[in-house]
N, CA, C and O of each residue as an XYZ file, in Angstrom:
276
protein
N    -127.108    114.735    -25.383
C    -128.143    113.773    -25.662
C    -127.663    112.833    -26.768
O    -127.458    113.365    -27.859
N    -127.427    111.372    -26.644
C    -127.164    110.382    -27.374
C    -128.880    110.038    -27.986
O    -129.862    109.915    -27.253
N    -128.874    109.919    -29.773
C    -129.698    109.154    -30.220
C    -129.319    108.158    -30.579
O    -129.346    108.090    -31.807
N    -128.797    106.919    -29.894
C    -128.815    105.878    -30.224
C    -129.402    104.742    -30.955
O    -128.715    103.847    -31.447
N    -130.543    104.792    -31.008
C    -131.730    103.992    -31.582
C    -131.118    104.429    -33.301
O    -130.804    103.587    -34.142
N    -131.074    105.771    -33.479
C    -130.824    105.532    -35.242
C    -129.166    105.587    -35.350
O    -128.735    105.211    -36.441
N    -128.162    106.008    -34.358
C    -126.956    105.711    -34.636
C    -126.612    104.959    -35.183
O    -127.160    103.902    -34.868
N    -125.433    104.807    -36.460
C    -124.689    104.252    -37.001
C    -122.922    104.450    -36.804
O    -122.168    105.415    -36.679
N    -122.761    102.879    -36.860
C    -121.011    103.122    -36.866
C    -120.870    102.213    -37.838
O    -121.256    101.057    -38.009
N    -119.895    103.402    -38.756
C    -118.975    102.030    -40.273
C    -117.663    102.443    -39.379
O    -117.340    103.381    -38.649
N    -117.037    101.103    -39.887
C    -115.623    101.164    -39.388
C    -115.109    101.119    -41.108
O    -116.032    101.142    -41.922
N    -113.965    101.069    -41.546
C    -113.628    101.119    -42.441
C    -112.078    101.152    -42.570
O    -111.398    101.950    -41.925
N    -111.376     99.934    -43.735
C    -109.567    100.141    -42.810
C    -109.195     99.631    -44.328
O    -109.906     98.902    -45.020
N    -108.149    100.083    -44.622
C    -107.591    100.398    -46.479
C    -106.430     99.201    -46.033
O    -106.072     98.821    -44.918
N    -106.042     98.816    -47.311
C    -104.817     98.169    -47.546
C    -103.773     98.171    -46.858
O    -103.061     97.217    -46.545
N    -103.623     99.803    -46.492
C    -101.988    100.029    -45.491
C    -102.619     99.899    -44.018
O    -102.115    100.399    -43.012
N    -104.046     98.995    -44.064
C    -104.563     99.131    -42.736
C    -104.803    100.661    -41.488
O    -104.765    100.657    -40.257
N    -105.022    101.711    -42.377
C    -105.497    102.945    -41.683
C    -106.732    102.662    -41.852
O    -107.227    102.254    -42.903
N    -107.480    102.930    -40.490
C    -108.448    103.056    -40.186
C    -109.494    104.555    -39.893
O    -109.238    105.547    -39.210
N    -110.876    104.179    -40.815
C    -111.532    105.435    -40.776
C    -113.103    104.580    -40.110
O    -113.677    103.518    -40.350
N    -113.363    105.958    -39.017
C    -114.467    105.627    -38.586
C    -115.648    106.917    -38.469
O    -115.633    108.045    -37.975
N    -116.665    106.084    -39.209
C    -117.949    107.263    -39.533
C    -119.134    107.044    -38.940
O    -119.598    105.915    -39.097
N    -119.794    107.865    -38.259
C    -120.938    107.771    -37.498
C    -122.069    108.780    -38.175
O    -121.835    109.938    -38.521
N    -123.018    108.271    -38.261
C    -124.167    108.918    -38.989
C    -125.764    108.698    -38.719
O    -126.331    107.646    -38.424
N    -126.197    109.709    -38.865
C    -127.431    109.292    -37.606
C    -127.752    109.880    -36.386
O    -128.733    109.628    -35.685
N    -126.682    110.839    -36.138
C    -126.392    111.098    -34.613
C    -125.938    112.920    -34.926
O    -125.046    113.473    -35.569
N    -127.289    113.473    -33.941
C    -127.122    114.847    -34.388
C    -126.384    115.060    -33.132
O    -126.349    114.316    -32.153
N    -125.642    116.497    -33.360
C    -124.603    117.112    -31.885
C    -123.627    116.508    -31.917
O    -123.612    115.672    -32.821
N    -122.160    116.583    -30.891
C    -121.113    116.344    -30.786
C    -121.152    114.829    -30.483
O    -120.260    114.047    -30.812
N    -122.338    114.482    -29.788
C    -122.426    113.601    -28.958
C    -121.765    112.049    -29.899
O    -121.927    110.973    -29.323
N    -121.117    112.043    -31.182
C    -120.299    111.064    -31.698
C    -119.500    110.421    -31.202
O    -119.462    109.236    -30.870
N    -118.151    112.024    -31.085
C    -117.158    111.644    -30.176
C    -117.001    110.511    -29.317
O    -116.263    109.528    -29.388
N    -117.972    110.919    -28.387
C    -118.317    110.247    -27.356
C    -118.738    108.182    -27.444
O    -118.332    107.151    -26.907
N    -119.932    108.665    -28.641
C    -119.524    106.792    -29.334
C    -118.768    106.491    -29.407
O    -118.496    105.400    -28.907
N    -117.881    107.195    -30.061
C    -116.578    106.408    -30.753
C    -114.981    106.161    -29.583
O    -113.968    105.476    -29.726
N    -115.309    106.816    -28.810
C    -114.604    107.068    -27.823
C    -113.216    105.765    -27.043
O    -112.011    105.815    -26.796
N    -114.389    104.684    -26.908
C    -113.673    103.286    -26.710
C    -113.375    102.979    -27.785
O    -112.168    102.772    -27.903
N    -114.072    102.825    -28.837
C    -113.574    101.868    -30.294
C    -112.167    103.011    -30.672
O    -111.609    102.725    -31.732
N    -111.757    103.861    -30.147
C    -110.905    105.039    -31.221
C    -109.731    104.084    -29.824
O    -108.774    103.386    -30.160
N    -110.054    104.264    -28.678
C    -108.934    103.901    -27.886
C    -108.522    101.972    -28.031
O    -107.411    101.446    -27.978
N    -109.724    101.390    -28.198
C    -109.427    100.018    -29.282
C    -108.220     99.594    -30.045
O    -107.336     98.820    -29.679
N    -108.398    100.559    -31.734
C    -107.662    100.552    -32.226
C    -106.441    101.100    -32.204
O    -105.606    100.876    -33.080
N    -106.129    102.295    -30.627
C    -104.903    102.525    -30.650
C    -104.629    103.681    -30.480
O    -103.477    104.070    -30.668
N    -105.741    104.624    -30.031
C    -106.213    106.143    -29.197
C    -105.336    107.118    -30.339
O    -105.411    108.326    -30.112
N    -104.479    106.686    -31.593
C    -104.256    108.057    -31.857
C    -105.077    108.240    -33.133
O    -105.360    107.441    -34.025
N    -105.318    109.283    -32.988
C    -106.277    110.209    -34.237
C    -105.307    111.257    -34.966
O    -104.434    112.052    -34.620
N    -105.891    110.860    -36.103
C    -104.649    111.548    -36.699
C    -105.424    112.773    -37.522
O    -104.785    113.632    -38.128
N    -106.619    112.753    -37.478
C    -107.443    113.940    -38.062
C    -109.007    113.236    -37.566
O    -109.390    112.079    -37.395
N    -109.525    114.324    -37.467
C    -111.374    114.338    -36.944
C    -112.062    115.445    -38.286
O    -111.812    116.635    -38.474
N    -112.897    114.611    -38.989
C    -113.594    115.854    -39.507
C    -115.203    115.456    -39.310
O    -115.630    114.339    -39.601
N    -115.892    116.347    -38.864
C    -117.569    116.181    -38.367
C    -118.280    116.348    -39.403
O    -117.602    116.766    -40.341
N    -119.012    116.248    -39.565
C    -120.158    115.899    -40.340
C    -121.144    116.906    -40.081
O    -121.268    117.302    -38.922
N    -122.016    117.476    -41.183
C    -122.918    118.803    -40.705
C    -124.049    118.218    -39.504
O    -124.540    118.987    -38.679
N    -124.341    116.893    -39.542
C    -125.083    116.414    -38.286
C    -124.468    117.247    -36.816
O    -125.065    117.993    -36.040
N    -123.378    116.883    -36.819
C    -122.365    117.263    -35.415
C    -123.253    118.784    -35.259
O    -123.751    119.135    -34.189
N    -123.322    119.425    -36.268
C    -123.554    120.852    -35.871
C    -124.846    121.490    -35.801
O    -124.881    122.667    -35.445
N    -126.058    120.799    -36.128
C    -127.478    120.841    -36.155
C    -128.262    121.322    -34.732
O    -129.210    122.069    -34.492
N    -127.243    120.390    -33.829
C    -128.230    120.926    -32.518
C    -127.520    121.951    -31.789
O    -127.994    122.185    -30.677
N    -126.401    122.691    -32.163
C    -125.791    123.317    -31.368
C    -126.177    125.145    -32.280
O    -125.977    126.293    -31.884
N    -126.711    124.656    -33.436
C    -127.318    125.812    -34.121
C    -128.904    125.491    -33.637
O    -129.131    126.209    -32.664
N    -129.432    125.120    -33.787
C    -130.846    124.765    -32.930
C    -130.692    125.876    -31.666
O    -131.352    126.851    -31.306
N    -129.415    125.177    -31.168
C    -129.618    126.062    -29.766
C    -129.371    127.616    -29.832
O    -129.914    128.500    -29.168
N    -128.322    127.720    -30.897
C    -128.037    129.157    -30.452
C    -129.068    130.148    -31.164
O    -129.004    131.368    -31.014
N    -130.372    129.276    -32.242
C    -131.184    130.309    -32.607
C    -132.207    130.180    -31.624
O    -133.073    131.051    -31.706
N    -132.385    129.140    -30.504
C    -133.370    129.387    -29.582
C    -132.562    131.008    -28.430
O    -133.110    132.072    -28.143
N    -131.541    130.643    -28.166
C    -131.108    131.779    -27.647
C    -131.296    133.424    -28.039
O    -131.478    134.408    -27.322
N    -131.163    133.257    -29.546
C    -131.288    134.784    -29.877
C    -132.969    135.338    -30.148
O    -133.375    136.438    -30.525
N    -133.688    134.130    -29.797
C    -134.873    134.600    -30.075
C    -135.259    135.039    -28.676
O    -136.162    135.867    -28.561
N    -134.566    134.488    -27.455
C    -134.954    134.963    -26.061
C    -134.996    136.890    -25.939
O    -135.292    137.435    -24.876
């Protein structure tokens, strides 16, 4: 599930021109997936991914709906 409506994308690119891109706003994996074209844009390689505790909100959501089954 994409929440788009409050998604955010900063792009962000330093002096030696490395580029960092942060998405915020957007609970679950479902980032990736934004960023997906803009990452292949600038040149598809990633040189590190680190998520954000958002990324992990709905996938703990889920697994405490599970253990309550």
């Amino acid at each position: 599930m994409l929440e788009l409506d409050t998604a955010t994308i900063d792009v962000y690119i330093d002096q030696e021109g490395k580029v960092r891109v942060e998405v915020s706003g957007m609970k679950g994996g479902g980032c990736t997936m934004l960023t997906a074209k803009l990452e292949q844009a600038l040149g598809g390689e990633i040189q590190s991914r680190e998520m954000k505790t958002e990324a992990y909100e709905v996938i703990a959501q889920e697994v405490a709906q599970l253990l309550k089954r």
